[in-house]
Structure formats: structure tokens, C-alpha cells
C-alpha positions as CSV (number, residue, x, y, z in Angstrom):
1,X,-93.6,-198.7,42.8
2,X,-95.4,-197.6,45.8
3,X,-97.1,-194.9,43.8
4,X,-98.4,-197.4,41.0
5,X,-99.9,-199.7,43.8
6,X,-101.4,-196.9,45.6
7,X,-103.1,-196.0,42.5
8,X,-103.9,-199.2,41.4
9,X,-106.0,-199.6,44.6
10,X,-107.9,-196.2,44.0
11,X,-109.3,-197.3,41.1
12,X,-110.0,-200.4,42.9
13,X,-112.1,-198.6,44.9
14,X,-113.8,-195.9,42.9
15,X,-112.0,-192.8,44.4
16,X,-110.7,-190.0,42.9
17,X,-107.4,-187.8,43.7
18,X,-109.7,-185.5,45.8
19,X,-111.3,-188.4,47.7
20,X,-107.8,-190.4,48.7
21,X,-106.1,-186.5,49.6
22,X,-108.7,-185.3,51.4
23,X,-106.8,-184.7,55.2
24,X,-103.5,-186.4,54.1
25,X,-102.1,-184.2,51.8
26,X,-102.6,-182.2,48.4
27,X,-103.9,-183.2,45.3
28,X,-101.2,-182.6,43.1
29,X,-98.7,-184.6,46.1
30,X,-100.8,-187.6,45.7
31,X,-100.5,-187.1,41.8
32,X,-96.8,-187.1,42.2
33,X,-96.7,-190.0,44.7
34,X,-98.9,-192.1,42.1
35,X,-96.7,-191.4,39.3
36,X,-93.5,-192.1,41.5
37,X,-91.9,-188.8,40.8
38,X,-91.5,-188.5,44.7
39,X,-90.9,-190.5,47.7
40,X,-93.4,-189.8,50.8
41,X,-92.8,-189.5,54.5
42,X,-93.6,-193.1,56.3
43,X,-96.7,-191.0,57.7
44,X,-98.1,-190.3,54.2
45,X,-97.8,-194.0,53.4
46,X,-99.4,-195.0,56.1
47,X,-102.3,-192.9,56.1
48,X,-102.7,-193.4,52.7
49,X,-102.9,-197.3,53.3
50,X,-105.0,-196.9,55.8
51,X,-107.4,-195.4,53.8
52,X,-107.2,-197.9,51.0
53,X,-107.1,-200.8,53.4
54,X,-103.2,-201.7,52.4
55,X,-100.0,-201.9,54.1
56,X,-97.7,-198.9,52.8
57,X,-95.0,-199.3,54.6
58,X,-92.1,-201.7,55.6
59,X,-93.3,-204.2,52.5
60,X,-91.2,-205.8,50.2
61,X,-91.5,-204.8,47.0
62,X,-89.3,-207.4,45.5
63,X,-90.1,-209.5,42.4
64,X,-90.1,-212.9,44.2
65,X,-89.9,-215.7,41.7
66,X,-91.3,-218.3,44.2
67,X,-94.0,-216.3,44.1
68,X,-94.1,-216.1,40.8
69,X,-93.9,-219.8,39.6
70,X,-96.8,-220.4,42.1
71,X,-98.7,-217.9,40.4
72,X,-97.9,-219.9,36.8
73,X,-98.6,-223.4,38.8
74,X,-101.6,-222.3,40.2
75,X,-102.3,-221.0,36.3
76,X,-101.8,-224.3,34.8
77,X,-104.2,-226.2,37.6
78,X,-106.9,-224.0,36.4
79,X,-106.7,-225.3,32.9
80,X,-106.0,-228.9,33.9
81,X,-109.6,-228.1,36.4
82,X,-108.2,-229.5,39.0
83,X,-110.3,-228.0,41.5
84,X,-108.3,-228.6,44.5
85,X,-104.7,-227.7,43.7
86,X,-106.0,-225.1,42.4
87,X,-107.7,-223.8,45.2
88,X,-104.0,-224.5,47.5
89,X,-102.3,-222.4,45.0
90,X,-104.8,-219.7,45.7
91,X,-104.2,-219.5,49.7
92,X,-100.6,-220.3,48.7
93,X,-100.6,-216.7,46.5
94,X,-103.1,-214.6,49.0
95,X,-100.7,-215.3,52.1
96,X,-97.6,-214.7,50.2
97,X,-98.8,-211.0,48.3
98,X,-99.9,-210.3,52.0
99,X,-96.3,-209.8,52.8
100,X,-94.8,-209.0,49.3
101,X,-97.1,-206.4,47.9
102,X,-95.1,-206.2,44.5
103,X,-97.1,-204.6,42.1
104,X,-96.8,-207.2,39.3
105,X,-97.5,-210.1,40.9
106,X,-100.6,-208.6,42.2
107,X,-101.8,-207.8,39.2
108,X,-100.8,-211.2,37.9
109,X,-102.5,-212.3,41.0
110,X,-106.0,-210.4,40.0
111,X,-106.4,-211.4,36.6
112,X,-105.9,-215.2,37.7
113,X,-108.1,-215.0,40.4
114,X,-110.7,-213.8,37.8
115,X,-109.7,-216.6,35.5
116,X,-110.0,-219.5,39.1
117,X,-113.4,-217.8,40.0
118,X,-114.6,-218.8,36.2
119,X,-113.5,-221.9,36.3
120,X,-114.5,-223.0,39.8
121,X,-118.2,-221.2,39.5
122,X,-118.9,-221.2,36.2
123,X,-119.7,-217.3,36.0
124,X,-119.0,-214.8,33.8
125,X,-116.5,-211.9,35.0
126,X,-118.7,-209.5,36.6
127,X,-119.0,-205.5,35.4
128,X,-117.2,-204.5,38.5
129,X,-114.4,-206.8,38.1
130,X,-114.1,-205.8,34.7
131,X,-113.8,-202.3,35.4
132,X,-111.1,-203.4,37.7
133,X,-109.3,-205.4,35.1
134,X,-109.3,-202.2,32.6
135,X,-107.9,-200.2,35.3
136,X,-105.1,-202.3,36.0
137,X,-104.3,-203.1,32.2
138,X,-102.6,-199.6,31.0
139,X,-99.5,-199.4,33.4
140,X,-99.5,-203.3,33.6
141,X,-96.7,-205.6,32.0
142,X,-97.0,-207.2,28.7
143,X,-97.2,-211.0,30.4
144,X,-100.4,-209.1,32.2
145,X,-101.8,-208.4,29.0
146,X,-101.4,-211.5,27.4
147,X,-103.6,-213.1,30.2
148,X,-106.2,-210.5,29.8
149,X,-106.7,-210.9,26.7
150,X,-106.9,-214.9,27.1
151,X,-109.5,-214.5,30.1
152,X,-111.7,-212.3,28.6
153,X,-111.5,-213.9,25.4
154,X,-112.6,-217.0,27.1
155,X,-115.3,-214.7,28.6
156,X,-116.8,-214.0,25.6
157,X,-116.6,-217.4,24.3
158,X,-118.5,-218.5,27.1
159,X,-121.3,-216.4,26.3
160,X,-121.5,-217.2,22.7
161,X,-119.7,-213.7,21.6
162,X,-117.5,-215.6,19.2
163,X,-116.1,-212.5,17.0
164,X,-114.8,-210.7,20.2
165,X,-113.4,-214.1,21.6
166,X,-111.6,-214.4,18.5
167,X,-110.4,-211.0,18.4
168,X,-109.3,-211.3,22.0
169,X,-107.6,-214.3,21.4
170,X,-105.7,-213.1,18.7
171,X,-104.5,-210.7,20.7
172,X,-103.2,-212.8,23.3
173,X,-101.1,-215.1,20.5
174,X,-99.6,-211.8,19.2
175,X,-98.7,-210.7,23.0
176,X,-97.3,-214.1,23.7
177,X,-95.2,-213.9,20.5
178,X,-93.6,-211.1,22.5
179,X,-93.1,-213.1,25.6
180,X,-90.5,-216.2,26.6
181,X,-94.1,-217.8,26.6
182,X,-95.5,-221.4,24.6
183,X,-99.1,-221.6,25.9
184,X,-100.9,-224.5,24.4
185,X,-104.3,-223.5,25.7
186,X,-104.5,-220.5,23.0
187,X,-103.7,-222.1,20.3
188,X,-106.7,-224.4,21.3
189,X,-108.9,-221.3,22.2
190,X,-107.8,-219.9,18.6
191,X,-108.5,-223.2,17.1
192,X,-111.9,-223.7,18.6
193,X,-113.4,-220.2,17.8
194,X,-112.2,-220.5,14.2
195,X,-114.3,-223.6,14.1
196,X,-117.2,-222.2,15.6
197,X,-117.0,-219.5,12.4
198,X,-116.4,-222.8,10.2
199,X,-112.8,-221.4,9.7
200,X,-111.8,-224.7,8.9
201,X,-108.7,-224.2,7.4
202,X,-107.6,-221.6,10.4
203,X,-108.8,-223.9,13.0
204,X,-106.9,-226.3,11.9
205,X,-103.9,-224.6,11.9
206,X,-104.3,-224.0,15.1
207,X,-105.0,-227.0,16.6
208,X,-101.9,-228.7,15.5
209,X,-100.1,-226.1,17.2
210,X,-102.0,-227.1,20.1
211,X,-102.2,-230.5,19.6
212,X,-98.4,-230.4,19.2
213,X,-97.9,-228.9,23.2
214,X,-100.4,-231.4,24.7
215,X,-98.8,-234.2,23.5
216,X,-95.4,-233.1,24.8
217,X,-97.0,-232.9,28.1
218,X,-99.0,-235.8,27.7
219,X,-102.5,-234.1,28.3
220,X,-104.6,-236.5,26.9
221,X,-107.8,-234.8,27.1
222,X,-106.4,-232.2,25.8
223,X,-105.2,-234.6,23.1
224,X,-108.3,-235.9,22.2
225,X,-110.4,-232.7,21.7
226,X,-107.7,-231.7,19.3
227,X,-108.1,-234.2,17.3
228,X,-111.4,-233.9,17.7
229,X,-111.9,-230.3,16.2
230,X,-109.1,-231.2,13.3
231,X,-111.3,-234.4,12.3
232,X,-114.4,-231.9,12.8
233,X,-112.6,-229.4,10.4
234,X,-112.3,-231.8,7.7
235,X,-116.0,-233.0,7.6
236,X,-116.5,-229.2,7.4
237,X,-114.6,-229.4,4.5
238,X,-116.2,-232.1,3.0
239,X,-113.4,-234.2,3.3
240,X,-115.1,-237.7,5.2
241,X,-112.2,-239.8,4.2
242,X,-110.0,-237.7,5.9
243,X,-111.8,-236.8,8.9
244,X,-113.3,-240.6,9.5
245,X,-109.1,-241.7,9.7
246,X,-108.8,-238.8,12.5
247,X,-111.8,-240.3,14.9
248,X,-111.1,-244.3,14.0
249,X,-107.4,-242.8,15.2
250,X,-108.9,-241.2,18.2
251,X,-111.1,-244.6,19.1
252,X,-107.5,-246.6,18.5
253,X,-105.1,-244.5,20.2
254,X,-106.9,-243.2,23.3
255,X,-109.5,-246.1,23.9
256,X,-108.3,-246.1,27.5
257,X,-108.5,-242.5,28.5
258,X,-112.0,-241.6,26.5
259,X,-115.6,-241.1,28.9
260,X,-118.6,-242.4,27.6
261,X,-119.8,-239.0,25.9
262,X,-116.8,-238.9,24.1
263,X,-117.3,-242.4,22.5
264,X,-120.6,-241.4,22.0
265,X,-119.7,-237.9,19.9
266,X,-117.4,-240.2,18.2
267,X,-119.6,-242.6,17.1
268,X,-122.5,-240.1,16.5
269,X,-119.5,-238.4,13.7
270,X,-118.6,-241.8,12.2
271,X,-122.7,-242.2,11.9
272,X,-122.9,-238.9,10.0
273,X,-119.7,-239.2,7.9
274,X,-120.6,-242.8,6.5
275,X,-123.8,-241.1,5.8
276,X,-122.2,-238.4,3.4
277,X,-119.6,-241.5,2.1
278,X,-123.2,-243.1,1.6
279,X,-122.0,-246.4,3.9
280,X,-125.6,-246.9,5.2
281,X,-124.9,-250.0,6.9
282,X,-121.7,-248.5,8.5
283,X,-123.8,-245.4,9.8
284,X,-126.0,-247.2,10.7
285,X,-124.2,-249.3,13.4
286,X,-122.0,-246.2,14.5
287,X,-125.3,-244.0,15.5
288,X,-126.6,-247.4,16.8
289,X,-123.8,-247.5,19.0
290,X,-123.9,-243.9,20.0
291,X,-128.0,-244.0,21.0
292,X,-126.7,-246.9,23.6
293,X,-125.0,-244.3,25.6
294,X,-127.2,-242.0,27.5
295,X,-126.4,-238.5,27.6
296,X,-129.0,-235.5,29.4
297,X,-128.2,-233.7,26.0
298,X,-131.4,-233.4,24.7
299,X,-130.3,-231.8,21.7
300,X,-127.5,-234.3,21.2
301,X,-130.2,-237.1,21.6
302,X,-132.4,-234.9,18.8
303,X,-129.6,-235.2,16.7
304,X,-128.6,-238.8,16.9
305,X,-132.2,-240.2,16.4
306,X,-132.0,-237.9,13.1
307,X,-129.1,-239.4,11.6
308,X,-130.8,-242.8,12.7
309,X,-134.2,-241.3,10.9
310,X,-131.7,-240.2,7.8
311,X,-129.5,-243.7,7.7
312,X,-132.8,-245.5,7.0
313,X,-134.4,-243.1,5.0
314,X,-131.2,-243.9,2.1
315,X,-131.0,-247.2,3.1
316,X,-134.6,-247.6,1.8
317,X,-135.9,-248.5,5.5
318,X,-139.1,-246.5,5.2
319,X,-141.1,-248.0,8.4
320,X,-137.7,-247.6,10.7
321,X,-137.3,-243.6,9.2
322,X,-140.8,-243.1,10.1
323,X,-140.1,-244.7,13.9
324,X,-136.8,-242.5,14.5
325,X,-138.7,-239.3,12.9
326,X,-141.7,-239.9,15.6
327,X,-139.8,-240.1,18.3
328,X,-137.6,-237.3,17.0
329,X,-140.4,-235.2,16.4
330,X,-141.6,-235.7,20.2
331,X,-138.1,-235.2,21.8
332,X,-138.0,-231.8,19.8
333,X,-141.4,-230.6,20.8
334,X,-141.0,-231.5,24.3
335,X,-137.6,-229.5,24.4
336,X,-138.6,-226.4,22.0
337,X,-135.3,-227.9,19.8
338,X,-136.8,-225.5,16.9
339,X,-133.5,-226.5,14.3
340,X,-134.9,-230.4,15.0
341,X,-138.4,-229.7,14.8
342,X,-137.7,-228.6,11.0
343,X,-135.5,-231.1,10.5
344,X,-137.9,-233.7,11.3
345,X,-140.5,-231.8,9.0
346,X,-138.4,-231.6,6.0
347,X,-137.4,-235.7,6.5
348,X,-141.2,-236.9,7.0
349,X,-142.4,-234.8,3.5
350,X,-139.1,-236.6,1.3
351,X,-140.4,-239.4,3.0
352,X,-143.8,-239.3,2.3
353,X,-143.4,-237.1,-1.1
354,X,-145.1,-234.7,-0.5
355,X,-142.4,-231.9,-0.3
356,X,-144.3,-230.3,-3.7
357,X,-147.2,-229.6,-1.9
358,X,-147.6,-225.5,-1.9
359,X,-147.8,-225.8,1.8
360,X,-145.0,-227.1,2.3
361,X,-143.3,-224.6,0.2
362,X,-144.7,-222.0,1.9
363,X,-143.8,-223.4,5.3
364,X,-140.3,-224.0,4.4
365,X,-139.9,-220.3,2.7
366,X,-142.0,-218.4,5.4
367,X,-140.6,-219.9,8.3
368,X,-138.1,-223.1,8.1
369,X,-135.5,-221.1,5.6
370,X,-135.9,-218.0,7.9
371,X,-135.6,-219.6,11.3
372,X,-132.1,-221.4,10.2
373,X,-130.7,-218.0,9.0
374,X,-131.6,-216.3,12.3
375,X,-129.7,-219.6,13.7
376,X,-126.8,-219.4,12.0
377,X,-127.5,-222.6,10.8
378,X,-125.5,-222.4,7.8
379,X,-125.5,-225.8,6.0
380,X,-128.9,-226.7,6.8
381,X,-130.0,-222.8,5.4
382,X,-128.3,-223.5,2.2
383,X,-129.2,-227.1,2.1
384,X,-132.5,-225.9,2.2
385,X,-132.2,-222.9,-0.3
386,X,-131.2,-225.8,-2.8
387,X,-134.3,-227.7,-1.9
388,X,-136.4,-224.6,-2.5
389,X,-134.9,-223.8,-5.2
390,X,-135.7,-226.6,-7.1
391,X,-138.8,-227.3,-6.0
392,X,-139.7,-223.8,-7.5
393,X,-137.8,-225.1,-10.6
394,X,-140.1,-228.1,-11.2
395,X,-143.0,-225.6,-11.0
396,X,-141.8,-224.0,-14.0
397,X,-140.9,-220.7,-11.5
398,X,-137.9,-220.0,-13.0
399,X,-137.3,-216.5,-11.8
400,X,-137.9,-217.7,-8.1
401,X,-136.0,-221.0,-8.5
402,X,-133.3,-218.5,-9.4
403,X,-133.0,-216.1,-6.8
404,X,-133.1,-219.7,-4.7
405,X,-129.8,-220.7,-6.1
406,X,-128.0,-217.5,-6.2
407,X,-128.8,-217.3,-2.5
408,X,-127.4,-220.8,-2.0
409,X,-124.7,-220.3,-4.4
410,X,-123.6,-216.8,-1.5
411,X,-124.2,-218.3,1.6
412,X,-120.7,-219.0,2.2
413,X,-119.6,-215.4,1.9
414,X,-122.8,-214.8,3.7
415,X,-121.6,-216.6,6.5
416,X,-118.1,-214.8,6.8
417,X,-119.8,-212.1,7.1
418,X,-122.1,-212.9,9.6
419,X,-119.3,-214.6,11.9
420,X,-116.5,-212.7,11.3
């Protein structure tokens, strides 16, 4: 074991063989020592660990399951973000690997210190500590594995690389399959990415699986953002019905434990899912209720005051559309909100009817059609292929109204493939 932490700690430190050996002993010693073929002189251990700043000898190599658990504890207070448990776990761990240098709960220790540096800072896991993390993973244990496939996945989701997130996380569900391990939080990382790729069906699978651990542990946060993304999931879907039951259920059941920008997502949905269900006066007092809650989301506000612009537009409201679309219009200028800006645009031509207008057209095939693409901005892309389309249509362009609607008519495999 002695060998596997003295090469652990190499790497650590960017040596090679030749570097560490150099006055202590021979290369092909050290290579024995790190593969724990052979047991060195006290001397040799010491002069090794002095040159790797460790302690050699005299340590206890034991697997101490108080050690352990804390590990696990301190684990679980990172996911909870409970910033100063979290950070007594830490000292906790640091003075007790000080005197029990086992080489599995260090290197259980390093990839949750990676994971409480994330959370605590809100920084991505540097190139060197990556580096450090690879090193570690090939002679590591499989419970090792499982969290480095979680914190990196979580990595990449943080920084918007949601097809390695996802592949990471799916790693980590098939390692903990292998483990005495039920871990909640990876079900709800699964769940979440597959939304983000508008994997309804997978996402939702997930998050009951989820959902199902939270509420045996009574994590109501937790709780409520799972039933958050399975009511999400079903307006993907198209299923309002369904997905309005899930966030009237989440406004019943956890009244008492929800923050303001909760409610206000909540109500914001309910605004947009009676507008699809075509209950104007319904939307219309959800969104109402959500623009009453002020939020430094300036893309959340963009939104909102769109659904109010849209709500009135059906409802036959022209003078309160127009209202909602100049302020909407400003906000998105102001904020370089481009998806908004052409929202607004599209909204004040219906309105105005002048949406046959070849510069319009033009604006919303040179630019609008390709922005949304670029933005992944799948239903508003096709929503707007199908507006094209038939615009071209009523122009007697057939061949171009066409290739509109066989565009439209792909974009969901077109979006697989982008995502996934």
C-alpha cells in the first residue's frame, strides 16, 4: 500500500521515476516499491517521503470506517449546500488522513474535496486538478470511480457540455449499480441533462427514481425540483393537462417550503400551459401573478412579459399586447436577450399583419430562423420553419414552402442529433 501512495504522490507532483530516485535508490527499486512487489528499509521510506512532503513511515494504513462515514457525511452536506458542516467535515477528514494515510480514503478524500471546492466557490475543476484526478483514477477503487464520474459530470454540466455530462453521468449510475450504493443525486443529475436534450421520456424516468429517494429522506427542495422537471417533461411533450396537475400539486403540497422564485417559475408555467390549453383568462392571471415577484433574471423577466404580450394577443387585447411587446422589446435590447428580441419581432408583425411583407420574410429566413438554430432553440426554430413555410405557401412558392416543411417536419431528429 505504501508503494501505491508513494506513487500516487509522484504524479501529484509531476516527477518521474528518475526525478523521485535520484540519491535514494535505483530506478527500477522505486518501480518495485510503487508496484508493492517489495518492502523498503525505514530509511528509503523516509527519504522518499521526505521528498514528496509525506510521512512514510510509522502510519497507519488501516481502512478506518470513522473515517470513512465522515468522508460520506461530509459528501452528503455538500449536496444539501450546507456551507458550514460542510466545511467541519473538511478539517474533520484533513486532521484524521494526517495520521491514517490509507490510500483509499485519500483518494476518496481528493475527489470530494474537488467536489466541496465546486460547491463552496462556484469554479470549475481546474486543468491541474484534473490531471490529478486522472492519475489517481486507474489503480483507484470502483466507489472512487463512481464519484469521478459524478463530479466531472457535474463539471461539464456546469459549463453547458451537456453530451459529456450525460455520458459521465451514465457512467456513474452503471458504477453505482456495482456498488452497495442508492444515490439520489444521480438519478436527478441523469434526469436533468436528459431534459436539457428534451429527452422527455428518459428524464422522467429518472426523476422518479430520484424523486422516490428525496422523499424518503424528506428533502424537500429536492422534492420540488423533481417534480418540477417531471411537470416540465410533460409540457415538453405536449401534454398541459398532465403537467398543469404536477405544478397545482407542487403549489398544494409544498406551499410552505417554496421561495419566491419558485412560485414565480410556477406560476410563469401555469401562464404558459393555459396558454397552449388556450385558458386566456387563466394565463393571464398566473403570469400576472408571476411579474409581481421580482427576480434579477433578466431573461426570466423577458420571458414572462412575452407570455403576458402572447395571453393578450389570443385573448384579443390588442392595446395591452402592444404594451407588454414594448417593454419587452426594451428589456431585450438593453440585455442583448437575442432569442427575445425575435420573439418580440415575430409577435408585433402577427399583431400588426404585416408578417407577409417580403421583409419580414427575408429577416426571418436570413437571420431570425438562423440565429434560433445556432441557439438550439428547437421549438421556437421549427415553430418558425412552419411560419415560413406558409407564408411562402400563400405566395404561390411552392417549392420553397416545401423545403420549409420538410425542415420542420426533421427538426426533431435534427435535434437528437445535435444534443446527443
Amino acid at each position: 500500500m505504501k508503494g501505491s501512495l508513494i506513487k500516487q504522490h509522484r504524479k501529484f507532483k509531476n516527477l518521474t521515476l528518475e526525478d523521485l530516485a535520484q540519491g535514494i535508490c535505483s530506478v527500477s527499486y522505486l518501480s518495485k516499491i510503487e508496484h508493492n512487489s517489495i518492502n523498503a528499509s525505514d530509511e528509503i521510506y523516509r527519504l522518499l517521503g521526505e521528498r514528496l512532503s509525506i510521512t512514510l513511515t510509522d502510519i497507519n494504513q488501516k481502512f478506518d470506517e470513522t473515517i470513512y462515514e465522515n468522508l460520506h457525511q461530509w459528501h452528503e452536506a455538500i449536496q444539501m449546500r450546507d456551507f458550514s458542516i460542510m466545511k467541519e467535515y473538511q478539517s474533520y477528514a484533513e486532521k484524521a488522513l494526517n495520521k491514517n494515510q490509507n490510500i483509499d480514503l485519500l483518494n476518496l478524500y481528493h475527489i470530494i474535496q474537488v467536489r466541496h471546492n465546486m460547491t463552496l466557490n462556484e469554479t470549475s475543476i481546474s486543468k491541474e486538478k484534473m490531471k490529478e484526478l486522472k492519475g489517481i483514477f486507474p489503480e483507484a477503487t470502483a466507489e472512487y470511480h463512481f464519484f469521478y464520474y459524478k463530479t466531472v459530470g457535474l463539471d461539464f454540466f456546469i459549463n453547458g457540455e451537456i453530451r459529456d455530462a450525460l455520458d459521465y453521468f451514465r457512467k456513474a449510475n452503471q458504477m453505482m449499480n456495482k456498488l452497495p450504493l442508492e444515490d439520489s443525486e444521480t438519478y436527478f443529475h441523469l434526469s436533468l441533462a436528459y431534459s436539457r436534450t428534451r429527452s422527455a421520456v428518459e428524464s422522467n424516468f429518472y426523476a422518479e427514481k430520484a424523486l422516490e429517494g428525496y422523499t424518503n429522506s424528506l428533502e424537500y427542495s429536492k422534492i420540488i425540483d423533481s417534480y418540477t422537471i417531471i411537470a416540465i417533461n410533460y409540457q415538453i411533450l405536449n401534454a398541459y393537462d398532465i403537467a398543469k396537475d404536477y405544478f397545482l400539486k407542487i403549489l398544494k403540497v409544498a406551499k410552505n417550503h417554496l421561495n419566491f422564485i419558485e412560485k414565480r417559475r410556477i406560476f410563469h408555467n401555469l401562464g404558459y400551459i393555459n396558454i397552449n390549453m388556450e385558458n386566456y383568462t387563466e394565463a393571464l392571471y398566473y403570469l400576472y401573478k408571476a411579474k409581481d415577484i421580482t427576480t434579477e433574471d433578466t431573461e426570466f423577466n423577458a420571458s414572462t412579459n412575452y407570455l403576458l404580450s402572447l395571453a393578450h394577443y389570443y385573448s384579443g387585447d390588442r392595446e395591452k399586447c402592444l404594451d407588454f411587446i414594448e417593454i419587452g422589446e426594451e428589456e431585450a435590447k438593453s440585455n442583448a436577450a437575442l432569442k427575445y428580441q425575435h420573439k418580440f419581432f415575430i409577435l408585433k408583425n402577427k399583431l400588426q399583419e404585416t408578417t407577409h411583407q417580403m421583409d419580414f420574410i427575408a429577416k426571418l429566413e436570413q437571420n431570425i430562423i438562423p440565429d434560433l438554430r445556432n441557439m438550439n432553440e428547437y421549438d421556437d426554430y421549427k415553430d418558425n420553419l412552419e411560419l415560413l413555410g406558409n407564408l411562402y405557401y400563400n405566395k404561390r412558392m411552392y417549392k420553397k414552402a416545401s423545403m420549409y416543411f420538410k425542415e420542420a417536419n426533421n427538426y426533431k431528429s435534427t435535434q437528437k442529433k445535435d444534443l446527443l
